[in-house]
N, CA and C atoms as an extended XYZ file, in Angstrom:
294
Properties=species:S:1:pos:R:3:atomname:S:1:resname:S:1:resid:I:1 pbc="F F F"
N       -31.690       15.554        9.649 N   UNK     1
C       -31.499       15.174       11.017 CA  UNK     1
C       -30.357       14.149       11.077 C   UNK     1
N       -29.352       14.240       12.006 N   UNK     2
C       -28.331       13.122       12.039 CA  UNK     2
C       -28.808       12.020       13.113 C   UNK     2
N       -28.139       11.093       12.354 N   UNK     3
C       -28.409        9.699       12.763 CA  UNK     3
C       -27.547        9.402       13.720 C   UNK     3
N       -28.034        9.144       14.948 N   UNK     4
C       -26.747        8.963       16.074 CA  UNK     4
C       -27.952        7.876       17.003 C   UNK     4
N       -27.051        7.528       18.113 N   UNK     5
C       -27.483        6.840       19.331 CA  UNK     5
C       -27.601        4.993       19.017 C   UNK     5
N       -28.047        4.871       20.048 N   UNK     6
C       -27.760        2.827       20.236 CA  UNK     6
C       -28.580        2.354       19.111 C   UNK     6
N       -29.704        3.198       18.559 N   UNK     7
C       -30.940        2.616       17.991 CA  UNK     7
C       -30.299        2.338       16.326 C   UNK     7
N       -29.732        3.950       16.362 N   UNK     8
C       -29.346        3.639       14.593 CA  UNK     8
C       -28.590        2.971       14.349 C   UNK     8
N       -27.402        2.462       15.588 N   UNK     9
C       -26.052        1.469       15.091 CA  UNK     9
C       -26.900        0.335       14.956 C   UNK     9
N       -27.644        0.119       15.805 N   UNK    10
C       -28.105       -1.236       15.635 CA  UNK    10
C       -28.800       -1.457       14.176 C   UNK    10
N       -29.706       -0.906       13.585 N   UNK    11
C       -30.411       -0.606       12.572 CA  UNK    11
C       -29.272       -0.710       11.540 C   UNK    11
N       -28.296       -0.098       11.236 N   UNK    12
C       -27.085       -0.321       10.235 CA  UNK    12
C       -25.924       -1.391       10.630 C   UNK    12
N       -26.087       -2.113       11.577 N   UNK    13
C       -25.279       -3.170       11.737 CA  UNK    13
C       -24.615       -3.737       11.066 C   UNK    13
N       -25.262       -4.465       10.153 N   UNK    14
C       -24.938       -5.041        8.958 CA  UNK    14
C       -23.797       -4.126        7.624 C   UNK    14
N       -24.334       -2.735        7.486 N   UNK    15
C       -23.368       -2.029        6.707 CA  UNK    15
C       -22.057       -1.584        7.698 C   UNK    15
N       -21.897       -1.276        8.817 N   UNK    16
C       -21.266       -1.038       10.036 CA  UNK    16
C       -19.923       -2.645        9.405 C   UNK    16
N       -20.594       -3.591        9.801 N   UNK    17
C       -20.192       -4.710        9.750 CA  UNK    17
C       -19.204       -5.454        8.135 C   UNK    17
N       -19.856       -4.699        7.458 N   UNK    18
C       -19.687       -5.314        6.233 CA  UNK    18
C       -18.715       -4.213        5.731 C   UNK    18
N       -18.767       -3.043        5.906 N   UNK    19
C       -17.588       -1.921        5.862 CA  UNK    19
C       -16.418       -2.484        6.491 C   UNK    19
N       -16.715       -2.678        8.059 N   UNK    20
C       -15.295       -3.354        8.563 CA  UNK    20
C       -14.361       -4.367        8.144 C   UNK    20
N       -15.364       -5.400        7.781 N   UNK    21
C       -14.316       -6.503        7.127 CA  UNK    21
C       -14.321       -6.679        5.370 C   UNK    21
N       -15.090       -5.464        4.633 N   UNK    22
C       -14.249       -5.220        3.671 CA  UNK    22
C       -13.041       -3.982        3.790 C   UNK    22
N       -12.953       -3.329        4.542 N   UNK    23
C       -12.247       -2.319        4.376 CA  UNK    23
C       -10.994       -2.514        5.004 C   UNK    23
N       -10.985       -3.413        6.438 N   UNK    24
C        -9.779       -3.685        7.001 CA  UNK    24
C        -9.531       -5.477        7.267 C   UNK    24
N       -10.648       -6.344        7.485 N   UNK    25
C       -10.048       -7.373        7.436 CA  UNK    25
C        -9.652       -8.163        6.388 C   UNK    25
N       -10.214       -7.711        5.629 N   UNK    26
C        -9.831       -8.366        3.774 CA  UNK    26
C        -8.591       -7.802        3.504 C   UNK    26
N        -8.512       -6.531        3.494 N   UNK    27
C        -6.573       -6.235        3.182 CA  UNK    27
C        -6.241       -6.508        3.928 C   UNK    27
N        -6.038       -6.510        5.049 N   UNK    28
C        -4.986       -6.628        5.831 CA  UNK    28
C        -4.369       -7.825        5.277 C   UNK    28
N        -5.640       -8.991        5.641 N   UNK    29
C        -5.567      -10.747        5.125 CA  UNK    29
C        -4.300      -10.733        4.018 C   UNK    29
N        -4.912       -9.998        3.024 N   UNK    30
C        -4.547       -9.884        1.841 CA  UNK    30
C        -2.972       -9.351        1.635 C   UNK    30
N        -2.899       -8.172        1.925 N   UNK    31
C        -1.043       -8.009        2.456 CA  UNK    31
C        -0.350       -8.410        2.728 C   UNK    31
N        -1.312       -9.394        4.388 N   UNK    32
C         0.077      -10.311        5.003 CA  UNK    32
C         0.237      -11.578        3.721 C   UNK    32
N        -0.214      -11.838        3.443 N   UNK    33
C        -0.365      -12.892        2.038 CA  UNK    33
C         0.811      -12.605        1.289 C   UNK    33
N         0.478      -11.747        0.226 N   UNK    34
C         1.136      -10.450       -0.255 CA  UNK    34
C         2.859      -10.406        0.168 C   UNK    34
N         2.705       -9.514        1.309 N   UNK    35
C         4.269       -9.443        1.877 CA  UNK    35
C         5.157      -11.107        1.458 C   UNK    35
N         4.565      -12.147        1.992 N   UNK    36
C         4.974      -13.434        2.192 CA  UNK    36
C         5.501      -13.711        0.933 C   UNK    36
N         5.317      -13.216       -0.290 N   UNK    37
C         5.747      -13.775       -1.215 CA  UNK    37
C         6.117      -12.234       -2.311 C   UNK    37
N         6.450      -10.866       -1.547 N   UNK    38
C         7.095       -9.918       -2.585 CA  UNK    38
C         7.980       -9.646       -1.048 C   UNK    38
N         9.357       -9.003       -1.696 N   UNK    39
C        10.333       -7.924       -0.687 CA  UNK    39
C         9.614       -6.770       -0.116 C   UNK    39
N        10.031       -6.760        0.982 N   UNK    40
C         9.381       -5.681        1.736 CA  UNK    40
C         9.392       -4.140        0.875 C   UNK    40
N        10.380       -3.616       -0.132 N   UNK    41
C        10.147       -2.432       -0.684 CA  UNK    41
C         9.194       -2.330       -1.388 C   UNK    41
N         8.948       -3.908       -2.105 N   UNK    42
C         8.292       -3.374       -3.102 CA  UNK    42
C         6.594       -3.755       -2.379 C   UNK    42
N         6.625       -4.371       -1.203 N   UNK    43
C         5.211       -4.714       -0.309 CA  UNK    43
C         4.787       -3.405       -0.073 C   UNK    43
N         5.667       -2.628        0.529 N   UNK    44
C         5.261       -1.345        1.476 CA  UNK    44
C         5.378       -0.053        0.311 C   UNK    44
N         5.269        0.058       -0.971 N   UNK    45
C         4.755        0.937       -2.258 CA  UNK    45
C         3.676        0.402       -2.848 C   UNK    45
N         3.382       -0.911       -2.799 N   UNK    46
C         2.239       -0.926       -3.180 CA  UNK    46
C         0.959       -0.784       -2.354 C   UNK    46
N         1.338       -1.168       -0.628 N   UNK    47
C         0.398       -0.651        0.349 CA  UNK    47
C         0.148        0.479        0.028 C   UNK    47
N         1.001        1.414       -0.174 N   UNK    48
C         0.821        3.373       -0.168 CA  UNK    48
C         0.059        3.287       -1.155 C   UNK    48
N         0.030        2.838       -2.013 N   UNK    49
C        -0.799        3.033       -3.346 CA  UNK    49
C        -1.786        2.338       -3.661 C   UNK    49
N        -1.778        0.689       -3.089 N   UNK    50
C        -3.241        0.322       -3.163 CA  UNK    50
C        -4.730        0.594       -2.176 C   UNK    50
N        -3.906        0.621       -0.856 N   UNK    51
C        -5.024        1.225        0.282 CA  UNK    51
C        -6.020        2.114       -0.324 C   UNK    51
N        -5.184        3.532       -0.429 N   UNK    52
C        -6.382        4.510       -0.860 CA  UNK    52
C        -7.013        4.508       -1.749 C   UNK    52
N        -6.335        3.804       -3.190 N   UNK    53
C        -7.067        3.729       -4.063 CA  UNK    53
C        -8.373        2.392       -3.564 C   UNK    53
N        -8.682        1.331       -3.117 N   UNK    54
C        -9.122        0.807       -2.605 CA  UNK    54
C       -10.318        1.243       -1.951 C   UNK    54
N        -9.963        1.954       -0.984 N   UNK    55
C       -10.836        3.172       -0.130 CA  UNK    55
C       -12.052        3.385       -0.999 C   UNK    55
N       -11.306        3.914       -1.855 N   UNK    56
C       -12.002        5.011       -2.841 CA  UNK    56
C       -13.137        3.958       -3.544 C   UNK    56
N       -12.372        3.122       -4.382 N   UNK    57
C       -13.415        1.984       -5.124 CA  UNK    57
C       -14.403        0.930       -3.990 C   UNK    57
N       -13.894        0.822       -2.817 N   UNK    58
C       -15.016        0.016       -1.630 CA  UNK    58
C       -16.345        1.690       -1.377 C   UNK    58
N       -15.649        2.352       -0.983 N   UNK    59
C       -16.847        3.346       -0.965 CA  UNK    59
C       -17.958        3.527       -1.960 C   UNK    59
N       -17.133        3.791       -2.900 N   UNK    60
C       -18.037        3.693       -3.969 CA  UNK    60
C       -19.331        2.368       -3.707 C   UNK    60
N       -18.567        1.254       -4.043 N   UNK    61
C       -18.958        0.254       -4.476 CA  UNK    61
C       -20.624        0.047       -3.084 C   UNK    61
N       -19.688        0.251       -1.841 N   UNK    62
C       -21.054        0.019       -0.931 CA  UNK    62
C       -21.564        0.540       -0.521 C   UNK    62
N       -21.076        2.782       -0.180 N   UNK    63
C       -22.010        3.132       -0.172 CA  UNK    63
C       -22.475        3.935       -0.903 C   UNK    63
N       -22.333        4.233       -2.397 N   UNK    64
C       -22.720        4.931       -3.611 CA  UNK    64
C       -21.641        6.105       -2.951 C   UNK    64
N       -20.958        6.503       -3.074 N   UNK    65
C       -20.603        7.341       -2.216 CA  UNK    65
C       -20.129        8.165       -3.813 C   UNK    65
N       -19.814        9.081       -4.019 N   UNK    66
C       -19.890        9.848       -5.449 CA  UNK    66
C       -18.189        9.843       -5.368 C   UNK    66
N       -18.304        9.702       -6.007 N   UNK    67
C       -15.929       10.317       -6.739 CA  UNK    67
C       -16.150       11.695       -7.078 C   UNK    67
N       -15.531       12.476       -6.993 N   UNK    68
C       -15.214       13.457       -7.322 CA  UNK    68
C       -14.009       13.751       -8.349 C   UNK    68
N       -14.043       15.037       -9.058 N   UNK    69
C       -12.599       14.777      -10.033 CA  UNK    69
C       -11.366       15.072       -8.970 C   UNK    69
N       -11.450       15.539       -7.930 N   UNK    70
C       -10.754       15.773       -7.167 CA  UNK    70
C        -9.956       14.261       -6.785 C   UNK    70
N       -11.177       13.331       -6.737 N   UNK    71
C       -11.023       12.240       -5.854 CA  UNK    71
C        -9.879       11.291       -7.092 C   UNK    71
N       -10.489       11.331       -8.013 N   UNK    72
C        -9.970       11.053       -9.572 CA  UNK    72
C        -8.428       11.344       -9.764 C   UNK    72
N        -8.296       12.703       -9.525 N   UNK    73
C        -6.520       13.258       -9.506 CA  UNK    73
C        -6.095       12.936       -8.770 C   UNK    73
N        -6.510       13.146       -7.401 N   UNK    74
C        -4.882       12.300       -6.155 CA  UNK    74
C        -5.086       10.906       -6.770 C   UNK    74
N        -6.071        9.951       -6.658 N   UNK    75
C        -5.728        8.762       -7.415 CA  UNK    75
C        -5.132        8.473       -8.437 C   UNK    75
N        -4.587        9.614       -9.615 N   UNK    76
C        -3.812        9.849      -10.015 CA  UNK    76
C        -2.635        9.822      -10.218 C   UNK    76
N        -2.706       10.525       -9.134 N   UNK    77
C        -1.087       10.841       -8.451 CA  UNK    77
C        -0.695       10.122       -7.757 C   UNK    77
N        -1.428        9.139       -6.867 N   UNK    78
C        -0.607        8.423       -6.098 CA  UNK    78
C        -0.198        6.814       -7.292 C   UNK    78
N        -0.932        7.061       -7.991 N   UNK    79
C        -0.309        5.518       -8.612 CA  UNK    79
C         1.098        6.079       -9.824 C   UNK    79
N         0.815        7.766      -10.190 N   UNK    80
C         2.163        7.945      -10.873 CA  UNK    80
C         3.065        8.168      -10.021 C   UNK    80
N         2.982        8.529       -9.082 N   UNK    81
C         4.278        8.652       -7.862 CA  UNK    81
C         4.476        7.149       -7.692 C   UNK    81
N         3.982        6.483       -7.519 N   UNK    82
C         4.107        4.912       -7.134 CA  UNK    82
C         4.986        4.807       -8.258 C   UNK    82
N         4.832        4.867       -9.444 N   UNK    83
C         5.308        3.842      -10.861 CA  UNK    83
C         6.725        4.837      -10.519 C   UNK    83
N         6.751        5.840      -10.555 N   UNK    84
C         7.802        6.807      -10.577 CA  UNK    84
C         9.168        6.229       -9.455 C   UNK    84
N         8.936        6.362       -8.379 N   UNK    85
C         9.276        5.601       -7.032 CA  UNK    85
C         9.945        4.200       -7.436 C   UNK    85
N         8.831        3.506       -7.893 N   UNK    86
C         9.529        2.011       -8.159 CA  UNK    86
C        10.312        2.194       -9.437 C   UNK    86
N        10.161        2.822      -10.587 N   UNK    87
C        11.619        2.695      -11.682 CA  UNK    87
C        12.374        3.159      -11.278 C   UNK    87
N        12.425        4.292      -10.248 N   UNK    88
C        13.708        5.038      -10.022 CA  UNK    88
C        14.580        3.977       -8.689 C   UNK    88
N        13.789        3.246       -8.349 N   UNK    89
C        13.982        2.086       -7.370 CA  UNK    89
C        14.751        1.228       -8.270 C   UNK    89
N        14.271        0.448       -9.700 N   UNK    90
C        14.584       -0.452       -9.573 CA  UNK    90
C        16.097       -0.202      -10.490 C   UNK    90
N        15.852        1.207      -11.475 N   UNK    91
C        16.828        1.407      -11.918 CA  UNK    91
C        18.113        1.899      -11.023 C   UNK    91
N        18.154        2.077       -9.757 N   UNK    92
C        19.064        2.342       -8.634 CA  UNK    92
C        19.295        0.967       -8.459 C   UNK    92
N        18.941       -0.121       -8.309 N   UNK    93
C        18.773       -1.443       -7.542 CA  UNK    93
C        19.864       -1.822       -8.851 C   UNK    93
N        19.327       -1.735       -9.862 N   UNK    94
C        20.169       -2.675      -11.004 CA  UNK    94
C        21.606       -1.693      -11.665 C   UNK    94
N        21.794       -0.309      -11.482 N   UNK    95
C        22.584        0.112      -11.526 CA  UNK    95
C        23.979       -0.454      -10.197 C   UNK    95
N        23.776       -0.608       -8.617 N   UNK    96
C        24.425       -0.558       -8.056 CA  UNK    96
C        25.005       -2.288       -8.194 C   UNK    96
N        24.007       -3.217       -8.753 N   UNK    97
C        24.708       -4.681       -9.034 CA  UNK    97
C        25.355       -4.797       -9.923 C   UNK    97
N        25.257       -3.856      -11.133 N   UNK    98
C        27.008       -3.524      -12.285 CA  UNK    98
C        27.859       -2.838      -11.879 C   UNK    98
């Protein structure tokens, strides 16, 4: 049976609650932090790549939520596209200052 209406939000409040400000007010916090003290290229590749992976490990963590190998490979992939992205970044960056 699905869980819907005024009765069950209220009843999960607390996970409702505790999802929200781990999932969006803690990074966010954490970014603008973040940004303040890295360059915006290298702020806005590690957003792409830490968010979801993030996602993935808060779910887990609060609501047992299972990984999949599926879930396993794009996490994968997004942190080798990340590493990939930033050498080819930085070796462009330090090629064009010689």
């Amino acid at each position: 049976m699905p869980i819907s209406g005024v009765g069950a939000v209220m009843e999960n409040i607390h996970y409702i609650l505790t999802l929200g400000i781990l999932s969006t007010t803690l990074p966010y916090a954490l970014l603008s932090y973040g940004l303040e003290k890295t360059d915006a290229s290298t702020g806005s590749l590690l957003t792409l790549v830490t968010f979801p992976l993030a996602s993935i490990v808060l779910a887990y963590i609060v609501i047992s939520e299972i990984v999949s190998l599926r879930t396993y490979l794009g996490g994968s992939l997004l942190i080798l596209a990340g590493m990939v992205v930033l050498l080819k970044w930085k070796h462009k960056r330090h090629f064009l200052a010689h």
